[in-house]
C-alpha positions as CSV (number, residue, x, y, z in Angstrom):
1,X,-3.8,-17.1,-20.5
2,X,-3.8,-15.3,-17.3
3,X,-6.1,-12.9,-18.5
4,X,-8.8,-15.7,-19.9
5,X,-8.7,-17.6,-16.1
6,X,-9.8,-14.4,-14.3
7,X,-11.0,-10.5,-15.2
8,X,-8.5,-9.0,-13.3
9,X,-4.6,-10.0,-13.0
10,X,-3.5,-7.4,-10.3
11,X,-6.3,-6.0,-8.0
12,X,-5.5,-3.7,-4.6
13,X,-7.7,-3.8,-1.1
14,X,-7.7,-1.0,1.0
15,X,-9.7,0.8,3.8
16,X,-9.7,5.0,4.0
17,X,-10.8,7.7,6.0
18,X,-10.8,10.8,5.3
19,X,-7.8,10.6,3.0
20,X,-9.5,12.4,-0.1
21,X,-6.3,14.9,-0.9
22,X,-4.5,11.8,-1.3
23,X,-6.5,9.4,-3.0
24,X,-5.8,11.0,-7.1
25,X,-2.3,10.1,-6.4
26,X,-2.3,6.9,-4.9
27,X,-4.6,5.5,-7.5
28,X,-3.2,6.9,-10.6
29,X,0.4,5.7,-9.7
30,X,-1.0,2.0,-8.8
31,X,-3.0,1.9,-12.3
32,X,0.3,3.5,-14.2
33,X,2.1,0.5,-12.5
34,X,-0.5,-2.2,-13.1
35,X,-3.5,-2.8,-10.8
36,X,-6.2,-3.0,-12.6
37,X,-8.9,-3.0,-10.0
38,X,-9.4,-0.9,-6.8
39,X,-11.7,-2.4,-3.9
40,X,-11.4,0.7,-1.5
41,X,-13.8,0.6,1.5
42,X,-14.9,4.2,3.1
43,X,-14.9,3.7,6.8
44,X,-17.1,6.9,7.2
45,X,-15.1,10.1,5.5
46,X,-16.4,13.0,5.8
47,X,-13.9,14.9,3.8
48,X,-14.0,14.7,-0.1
49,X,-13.4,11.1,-0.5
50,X,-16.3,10.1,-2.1
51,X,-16.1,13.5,-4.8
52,X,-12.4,12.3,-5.5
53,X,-13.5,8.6,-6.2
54,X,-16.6,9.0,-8.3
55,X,-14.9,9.5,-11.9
56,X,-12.6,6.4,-10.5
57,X,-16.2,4.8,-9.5
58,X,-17.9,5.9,-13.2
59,X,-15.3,4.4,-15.0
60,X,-15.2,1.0,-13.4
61,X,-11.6,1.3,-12.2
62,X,-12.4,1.4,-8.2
63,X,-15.4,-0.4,-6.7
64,X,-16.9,1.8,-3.5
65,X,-18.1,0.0,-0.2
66,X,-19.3,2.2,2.5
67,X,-17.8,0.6,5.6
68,X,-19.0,1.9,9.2
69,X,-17.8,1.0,12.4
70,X,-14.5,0.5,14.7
71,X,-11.8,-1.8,14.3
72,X,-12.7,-2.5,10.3
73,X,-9.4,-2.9,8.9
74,X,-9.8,-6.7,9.0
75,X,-13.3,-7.2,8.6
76,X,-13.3,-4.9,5.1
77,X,-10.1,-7.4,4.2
78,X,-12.3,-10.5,4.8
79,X,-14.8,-9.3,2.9
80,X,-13.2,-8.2,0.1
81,X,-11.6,-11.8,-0.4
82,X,-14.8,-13.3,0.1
83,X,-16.7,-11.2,-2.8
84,X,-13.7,-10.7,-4.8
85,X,-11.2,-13.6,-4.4
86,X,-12.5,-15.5,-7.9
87,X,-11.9,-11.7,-9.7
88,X,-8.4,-11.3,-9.8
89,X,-4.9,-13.6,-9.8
90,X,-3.5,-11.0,-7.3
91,X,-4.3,-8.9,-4.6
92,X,-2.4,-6.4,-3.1
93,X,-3.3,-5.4,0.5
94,X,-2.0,-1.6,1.3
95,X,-3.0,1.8,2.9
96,X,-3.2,5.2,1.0
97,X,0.3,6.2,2.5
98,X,1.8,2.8,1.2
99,X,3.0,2.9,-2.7
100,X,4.3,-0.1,-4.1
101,X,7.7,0.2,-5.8
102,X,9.2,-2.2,-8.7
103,X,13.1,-1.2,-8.7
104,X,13.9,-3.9,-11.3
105,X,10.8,-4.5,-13.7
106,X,8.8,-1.8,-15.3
107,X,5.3,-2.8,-13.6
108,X,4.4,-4.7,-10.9
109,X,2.8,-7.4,-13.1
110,X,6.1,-8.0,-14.6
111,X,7.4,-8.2,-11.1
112,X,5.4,-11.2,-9.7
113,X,5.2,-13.4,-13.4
114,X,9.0,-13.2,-12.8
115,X,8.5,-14.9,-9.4
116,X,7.1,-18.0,-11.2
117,X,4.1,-19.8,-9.7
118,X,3.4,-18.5,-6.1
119,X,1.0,-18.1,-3.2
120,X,1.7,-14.6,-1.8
121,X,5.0,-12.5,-1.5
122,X,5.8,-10.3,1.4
123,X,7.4,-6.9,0.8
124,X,9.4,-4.5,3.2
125,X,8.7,-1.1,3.8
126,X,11.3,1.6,3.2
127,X,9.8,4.1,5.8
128,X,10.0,7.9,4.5
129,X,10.2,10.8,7.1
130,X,9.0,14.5,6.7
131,X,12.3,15.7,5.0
132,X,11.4,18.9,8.1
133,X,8.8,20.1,6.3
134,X,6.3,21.4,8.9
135,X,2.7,21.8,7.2
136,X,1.1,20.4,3.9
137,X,2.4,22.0,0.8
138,X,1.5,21.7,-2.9
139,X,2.8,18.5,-5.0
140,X,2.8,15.0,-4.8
141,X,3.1,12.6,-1.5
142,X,6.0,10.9,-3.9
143,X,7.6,14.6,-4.7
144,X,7.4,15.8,-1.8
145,X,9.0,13.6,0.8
146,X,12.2,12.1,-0.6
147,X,14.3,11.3,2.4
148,X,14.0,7.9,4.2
149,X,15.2,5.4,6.2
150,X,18.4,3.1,5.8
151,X,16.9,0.2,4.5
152,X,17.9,-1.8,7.6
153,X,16.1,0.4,10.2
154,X,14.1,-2.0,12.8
155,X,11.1,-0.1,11.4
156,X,11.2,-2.2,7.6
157,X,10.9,-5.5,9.2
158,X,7.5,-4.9,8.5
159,X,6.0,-6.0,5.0
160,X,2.8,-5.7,3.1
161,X,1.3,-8.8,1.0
162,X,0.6,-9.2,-2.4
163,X,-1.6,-12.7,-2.3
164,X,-3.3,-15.1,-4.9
165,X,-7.0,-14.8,-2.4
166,X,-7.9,-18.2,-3.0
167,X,-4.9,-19.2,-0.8
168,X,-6.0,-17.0,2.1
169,X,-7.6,-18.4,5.0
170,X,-7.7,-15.1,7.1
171,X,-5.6,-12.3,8.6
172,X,-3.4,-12.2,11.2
173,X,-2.7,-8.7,10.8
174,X,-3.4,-6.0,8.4
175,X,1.0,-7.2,7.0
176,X,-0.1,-10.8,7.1
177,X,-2.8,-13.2,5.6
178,X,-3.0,-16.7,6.8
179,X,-2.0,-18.8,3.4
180,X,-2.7,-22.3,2.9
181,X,-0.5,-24.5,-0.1
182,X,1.5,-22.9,-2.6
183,X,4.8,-21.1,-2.0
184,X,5.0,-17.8,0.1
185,X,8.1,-15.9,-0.8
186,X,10.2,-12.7,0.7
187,X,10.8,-9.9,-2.6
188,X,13.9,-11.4,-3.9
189,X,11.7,-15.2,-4.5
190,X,13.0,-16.8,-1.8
191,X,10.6,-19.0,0.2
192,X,10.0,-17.8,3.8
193,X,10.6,-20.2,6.5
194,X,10.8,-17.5,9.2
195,X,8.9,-14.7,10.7
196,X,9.6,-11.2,9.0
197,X,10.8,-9.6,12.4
198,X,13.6,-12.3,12.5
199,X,14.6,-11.8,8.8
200,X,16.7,-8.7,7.6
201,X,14.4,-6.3,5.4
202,X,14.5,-7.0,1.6
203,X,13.9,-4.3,-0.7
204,X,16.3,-4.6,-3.5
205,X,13.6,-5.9,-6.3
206,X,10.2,-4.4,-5.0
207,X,9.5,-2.1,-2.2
208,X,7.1,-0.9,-0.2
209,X,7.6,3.0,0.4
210,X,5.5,4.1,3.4
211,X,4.7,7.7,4.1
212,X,3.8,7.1,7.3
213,X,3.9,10.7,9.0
214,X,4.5,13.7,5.8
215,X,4.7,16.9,7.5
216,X,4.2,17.2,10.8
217,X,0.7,19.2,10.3
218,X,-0.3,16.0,8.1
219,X,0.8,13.8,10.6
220,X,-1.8,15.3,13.3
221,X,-4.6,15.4,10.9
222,X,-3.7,11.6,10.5
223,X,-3.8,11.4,14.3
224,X,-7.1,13.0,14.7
225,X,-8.4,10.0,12.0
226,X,-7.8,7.1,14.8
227,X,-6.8,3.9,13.6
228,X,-7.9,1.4,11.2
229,X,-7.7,-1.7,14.0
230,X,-7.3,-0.2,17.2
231,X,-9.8,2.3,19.4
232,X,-6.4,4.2,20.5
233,X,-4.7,7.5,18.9
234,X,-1.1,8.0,17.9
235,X,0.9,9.1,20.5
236,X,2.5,12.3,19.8
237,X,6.2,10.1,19.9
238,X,4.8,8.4,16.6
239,X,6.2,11.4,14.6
240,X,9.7,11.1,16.1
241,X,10.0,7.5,15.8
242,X,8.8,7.2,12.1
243,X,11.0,10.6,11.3
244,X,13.5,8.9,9.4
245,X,15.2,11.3,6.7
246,X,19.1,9.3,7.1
247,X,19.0,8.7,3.3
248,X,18.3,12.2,1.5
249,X,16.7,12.5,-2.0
250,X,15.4,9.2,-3.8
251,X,16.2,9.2,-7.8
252,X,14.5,5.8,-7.6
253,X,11.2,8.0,-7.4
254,X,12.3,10.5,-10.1
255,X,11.0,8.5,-13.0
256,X,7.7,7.5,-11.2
257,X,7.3,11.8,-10.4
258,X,7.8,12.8,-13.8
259,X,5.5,10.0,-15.4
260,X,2.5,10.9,-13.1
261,X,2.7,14.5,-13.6
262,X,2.1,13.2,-17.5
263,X,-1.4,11.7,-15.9
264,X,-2.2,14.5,-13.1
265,X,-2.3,17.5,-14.6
């Protein structure tokens, strides 16, 4: 049934720049775990991005907006909701350093059918640090930074939405759509009747692992990038504070490593 109301049941919306070296990854792990559509909007790369996306493009998998201009973040979100929101049951809203993580279902499709009939969900980051590693190296984002924060580190407050569009008015923030009816729910179903900075993190059923800095040589390259909603840079502190390497190694990654290197040869 849920595949005769609309074309798509999972669908992500995201804006890059000049994250080609990532983009392979972060799209076949989504697809191995679901999402069956990718709305990525190019905010003027001028690396590879557009080479790394064209098979992606060619097979229908990821639709390609060129997206110019400061402060887009929002403004591609709009837009894809507006042109996309009677596509798809669900859309996910992340970056290409956030990977979604099901820790108790095998997809996350099989994730959100279990929530029963809701408007969005909001889910927590787990935020990984650079493990010390001090420039890029060869391997996976997922294989190559396993140590993270303790899951109730001020930082994981945060969350990222998965949302049935039709239900979204507009954003707040890039975490946060503004839902109207229906049931908004924190990861573990519950209904949210607070904000998520006065909630304790949740990240027991799905997750949002966000590789926020890598290695420190990645980290300045991201700096150099700017922001996707604000005319400032990074401060240099930004490294320190997202550093968190308290937890070390992550077997809850293992399985997703080994099954990608099947796809990503």
């Amino acid at each position: 049934m849920k595949k005769k109301k609309y074309p798509f049941y999972l669908t992500v919306c995201a804006i890059t720049k000049n994250e080609g070296p990532y983009l392979q990854e972060w799209i076949e792990y989504h697809n191995m775990l679901g999402v069956e559509k990718f709305y990525l909007y190019d905010n003027e790369s001028a690396d590879n991005t557009r080479d790394v996306l064209q098979p992606y493009i060619d097979k229908g998998l990821v639709e390609y907006t060129f997206f110019p201009g400061m402060k887009m973040q929002l403004k591609a979100y709009k837009d894809c909701v507006k042109k996309h929101k009677r596509d798809t049951r669900y859309m996910a809203f992340i970056d290409i350093d956030e990977f979604i993580v099901p820790i108790k279902h095998n997809t996350i499709p099989d994730y959100l059918d279990s929530l029963g009939k809701i408007s969005a969900v909001q889910m927590n980051w787990i935020v990984y640090g650079s493990g010390g590693a001090k420039t890029r190296t060869e391997g996976f984002v997922i294989e190559r930074f396993r140590d993270h924060s303790l899951p109730d580190n001020p930082l994981n407050h945060h969350i990222k939405t998965i949302a049935n569009p039709r239900r979204i008015v507009t954003f707040f923030s890039a975490h946060r759509p503004l839902i109207i009816l229906g049931k908004v729910v924190d990861s573990n179903g519950k209904r949210v009747t607070k904000s998520f900075w006065k909630r304790p993190p949740v990240t027991s059923a799905i997750r949002v692992n966000h590789y926020a800095i890598k290695s420190y040589e990645e980290f300045l390259e991201k700096r150099s990038r700017g922001r996707a909603r604000f005319n400032r840079i990074r401060g240099l502190d930004y490294f320190e504070k997202y550093d968190k390497n308290e937890i070390k190694s992550d077997p809850i990654m293992e399985k997703y490593v080994v099954e990608l290197k099947k796809l990503i040869r």
